[in-house]
N, C-alpha and C positions, 0 to 999 in steps of 0.2 A: 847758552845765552838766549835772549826772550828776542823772536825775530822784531825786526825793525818798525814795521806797520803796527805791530801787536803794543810795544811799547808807546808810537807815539799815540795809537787809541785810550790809553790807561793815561794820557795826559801828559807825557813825556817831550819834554822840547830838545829835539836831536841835532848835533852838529850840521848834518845832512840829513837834508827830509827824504825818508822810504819815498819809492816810488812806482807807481805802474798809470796805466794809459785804461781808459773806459774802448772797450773794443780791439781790445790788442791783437786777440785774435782775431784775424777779418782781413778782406778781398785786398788790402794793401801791401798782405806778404805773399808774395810766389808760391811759397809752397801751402799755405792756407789753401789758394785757389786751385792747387793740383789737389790737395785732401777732398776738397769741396767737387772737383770733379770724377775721383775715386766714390764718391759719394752718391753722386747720381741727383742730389737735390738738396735743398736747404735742409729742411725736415727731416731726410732719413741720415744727412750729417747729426743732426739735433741727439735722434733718436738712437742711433752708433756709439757705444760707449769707446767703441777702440777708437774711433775717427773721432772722436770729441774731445777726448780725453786727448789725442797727439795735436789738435789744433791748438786747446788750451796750452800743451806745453809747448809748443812753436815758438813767441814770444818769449820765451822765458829761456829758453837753448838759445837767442841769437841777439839776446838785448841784456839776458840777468836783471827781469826788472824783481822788486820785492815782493810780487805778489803775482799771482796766478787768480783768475775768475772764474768760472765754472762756462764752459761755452756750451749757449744753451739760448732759450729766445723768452721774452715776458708773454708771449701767448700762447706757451706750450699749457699752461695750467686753466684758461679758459677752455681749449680743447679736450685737456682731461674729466673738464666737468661736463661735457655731451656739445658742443661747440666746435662746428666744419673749420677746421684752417686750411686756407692752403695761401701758396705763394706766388704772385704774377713776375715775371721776370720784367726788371725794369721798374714797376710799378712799387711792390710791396707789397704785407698780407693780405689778405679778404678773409671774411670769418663770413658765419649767419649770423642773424642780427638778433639781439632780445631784446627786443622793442611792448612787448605786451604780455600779460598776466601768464597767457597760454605759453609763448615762449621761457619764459620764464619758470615754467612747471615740467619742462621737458629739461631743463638744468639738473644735473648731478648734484651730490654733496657729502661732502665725508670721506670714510676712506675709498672710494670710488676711486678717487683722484688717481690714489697710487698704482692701479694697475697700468694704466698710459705711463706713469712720470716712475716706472721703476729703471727703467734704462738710464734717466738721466743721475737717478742716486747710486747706480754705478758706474756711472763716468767719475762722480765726486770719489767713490770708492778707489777707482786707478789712479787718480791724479793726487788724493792724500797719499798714496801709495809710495806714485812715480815723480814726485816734485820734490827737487833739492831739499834739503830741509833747513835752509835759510829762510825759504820761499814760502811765505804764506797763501793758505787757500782760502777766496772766496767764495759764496755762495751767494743767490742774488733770488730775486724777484720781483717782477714790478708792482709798484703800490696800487691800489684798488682803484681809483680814482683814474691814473693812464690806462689800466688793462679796459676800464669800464668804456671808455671813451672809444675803443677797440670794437669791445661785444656790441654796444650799440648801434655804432654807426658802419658794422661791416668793414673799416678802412681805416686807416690815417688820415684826418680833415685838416684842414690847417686852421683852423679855428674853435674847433671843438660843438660847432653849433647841436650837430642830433644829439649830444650826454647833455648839453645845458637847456635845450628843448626839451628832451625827455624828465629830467629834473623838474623845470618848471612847470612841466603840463602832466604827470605823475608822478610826485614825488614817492608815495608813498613804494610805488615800482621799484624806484629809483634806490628806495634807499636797501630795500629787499636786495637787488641786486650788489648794492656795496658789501653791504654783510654776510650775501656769499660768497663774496669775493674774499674780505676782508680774514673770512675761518678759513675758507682752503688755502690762502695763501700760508697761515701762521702753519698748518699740517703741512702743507711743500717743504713750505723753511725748516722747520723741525723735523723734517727727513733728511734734508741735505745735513743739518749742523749732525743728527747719528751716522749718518755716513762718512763724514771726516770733514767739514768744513768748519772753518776755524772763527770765519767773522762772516756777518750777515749783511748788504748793500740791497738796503728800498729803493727801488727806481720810480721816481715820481715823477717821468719827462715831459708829461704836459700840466704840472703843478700851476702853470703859471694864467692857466686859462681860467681859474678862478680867481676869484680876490673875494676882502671882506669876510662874512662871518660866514660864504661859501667853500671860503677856505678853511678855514679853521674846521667846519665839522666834516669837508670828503679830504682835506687834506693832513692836517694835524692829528684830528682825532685818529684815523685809522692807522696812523702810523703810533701814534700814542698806545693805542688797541696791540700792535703787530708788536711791539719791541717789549711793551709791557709783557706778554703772555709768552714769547721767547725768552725773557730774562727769567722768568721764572721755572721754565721751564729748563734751561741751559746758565745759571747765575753767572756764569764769568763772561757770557755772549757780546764780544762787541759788535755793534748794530752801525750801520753807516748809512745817514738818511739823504735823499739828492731830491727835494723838491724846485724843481728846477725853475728857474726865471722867478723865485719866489719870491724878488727884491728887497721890500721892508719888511716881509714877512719870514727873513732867514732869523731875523734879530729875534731870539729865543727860543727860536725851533729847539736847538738841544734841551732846555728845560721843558719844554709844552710837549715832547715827544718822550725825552728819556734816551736819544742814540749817543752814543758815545762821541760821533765824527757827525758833522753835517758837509754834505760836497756841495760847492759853490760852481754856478754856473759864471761864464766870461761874458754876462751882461754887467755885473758889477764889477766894481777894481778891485784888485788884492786892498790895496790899502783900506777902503770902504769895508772891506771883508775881515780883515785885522781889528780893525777897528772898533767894529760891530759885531761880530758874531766868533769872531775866536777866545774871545777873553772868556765866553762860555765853555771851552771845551776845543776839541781837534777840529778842525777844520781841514778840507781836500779840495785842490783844483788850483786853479783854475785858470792855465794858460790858454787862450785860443786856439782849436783845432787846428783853425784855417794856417798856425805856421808851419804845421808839421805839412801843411803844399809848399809852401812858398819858401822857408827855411831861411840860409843867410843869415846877417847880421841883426835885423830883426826880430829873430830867434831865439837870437843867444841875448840879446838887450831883452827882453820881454819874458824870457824864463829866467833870466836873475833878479829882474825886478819882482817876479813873485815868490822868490825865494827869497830876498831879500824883506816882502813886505811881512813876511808870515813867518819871521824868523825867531821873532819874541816871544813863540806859543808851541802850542804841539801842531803840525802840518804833515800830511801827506801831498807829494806832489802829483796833479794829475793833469788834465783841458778840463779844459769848461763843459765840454759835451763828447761823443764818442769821437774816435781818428775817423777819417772819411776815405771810402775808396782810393781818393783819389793820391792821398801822403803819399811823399818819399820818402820808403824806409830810411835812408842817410839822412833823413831830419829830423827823425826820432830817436839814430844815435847820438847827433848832434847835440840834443836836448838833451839827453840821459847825461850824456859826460859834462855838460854845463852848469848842469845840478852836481853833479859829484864831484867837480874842480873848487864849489865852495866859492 
């Protein structure tokens, strides 16, 4: 039988919507955090196919959710193209910056990439392997437009100002670097889908720091670029695009891209998202992280309201954005069984 996820991507409106969580594996389960210190550090967790591969299935041995993700980081692939990463405790990544033509010329391209990112197309290799086979496998990468926002500004901004600086005062830079960004990503993805990954998830987390017809060509177009060149390369590829906070700009992403799922972030409502953007195609999301802290009555009202709202279409249920350190595991079984009591 065609697993769950896989169905409702091909358009299928299911009794019960499949289901998994953005960051499942992560600092909120116990034994994530003993792997992760068996590990010795973010990065050589990343780089560990045996440790990455048993983090991804963590989640999946103690929730049975319907999907598995590849556990891995979006700026493992800027560092495969000649790009310092490393990780501050507390803080979060630091990269070098490629701020200028020079920088920029000291960037990799091509199959380069794969020497760095061979470990992680054999973590995809054990987990096609070693995962239920109810259990669909993810593959991921983040869209050009967040990694870029990365390589520029050295950090996470909360504004995005040095990529929209750098844009308006070189674009020409600007867009060189999207477009290396944009090939090495579809050669990453296209390793993972031969190594066994079954569907492909664009992470576009700071989608939202543009608008207008900025969006449309660092946002749209390269995901249009990325799913186009995937589909043809892999025809039956389902593609799942999360340009996040993308507001009135979710309304036709499926067609102006080509993904099969568009994931919605918990700025908009289910209903607004029904509404608007499912009648295109699957849609995924989008209950608030923040209940999987606070849990309770709240919880279970707020994940059947969007089970409820999304009921008419094909849905995957997911949050709005990743689980946070800080959830209690008992409020993401709470939600799993809220969703599957119908």
């Amino acid at each position: 039988m065609t697993k769950t996820i896989l169905r409702a991507l091909r358009g299928e409106t299911l009794p019960t919507p499949p289901i998994w969580m953005m960051r499942q594996a992560g600092r909120y389960l116990p034994e994530y955090r003993a792997t992760r210190a068996e590990a010795g550090d973010f990065l050589k967790l990343c780089y560990n196919p045996e440790l990455a591969a048993e983090v991804t299935l963590q989640p999946i041995r103690r929730y049975g959710f319907d999907a598995a993700i590849l556990f891995a980081d979006i700026l493992l692939l800027p560092q495969a193209l000649g790009a310092d990463l490393w990780f501050v405790t507390g803080e979060g990544p630091r990269m070098s910056t490629v701020t200028t033509d020079a920088d920029f010329a000291k960037l990799g391209q091509g199959d380069m990439i794969h020497d760095t990112l061979n470990p992680v197309y054999e973590t995809v290799k054990r987990l096609s392997r070693d995962l239920p086979s109810e259990t669909t496998l993810i593959g991921f990468a983040g869209a050009p437009w967040t990694v870029a926002t990365y390589l520029i500004a050295g950090r996470g901004t909360p504004d995005k100002a040095p990529a929209r600086a750098l844009l308006a005062e070189n674009p020409v830079l600007f867009d060189k670097i999207m477009e290396r960004l944009t090939e090495a990503t579809i050669d990453y993805l296209s390793e993972q889908v031969k190594a066994g990954a079954e569907v492909i998830k664009l992470f576009d987390s700071w989608a939202g720091a543009l608008e207008g017809d900025a969006f449309d060509r660092y946002i749209t177009e390269p995901a249009r670029i990325i799913t186009s060149e995937l589909k043809s390369r892999f025809p039956d590829l389902p593609v799942i695009a999360f340009p996040r906070q993308a507001g009135e700009k979710y309304i036709g992403f499926h067609n102006a891209t080509g993904a099969d799922c568009v994931a919605l972030d918990n700025s908009i409502s289910p209903e607004w998202g029904a509404e608007h953007v499912q009648p295109l195609g699957c849609v995924q999301g989008n209950l608030a992280s923040s209940h999987m802290v606070t849990g309770g009555d709240a919880l279970v009202q707020e994940t059947k309201r969007v089970v409820q709202a999304f009921s008419k279409g094909p849905h995957i249920f997911n949050l709005g954005h990743g689980i946070t350190p800080d959830a209690d595991p008992e409020n993401v079984q709470l939600m799993i069984d809220t969703v599957r009591a119908g």
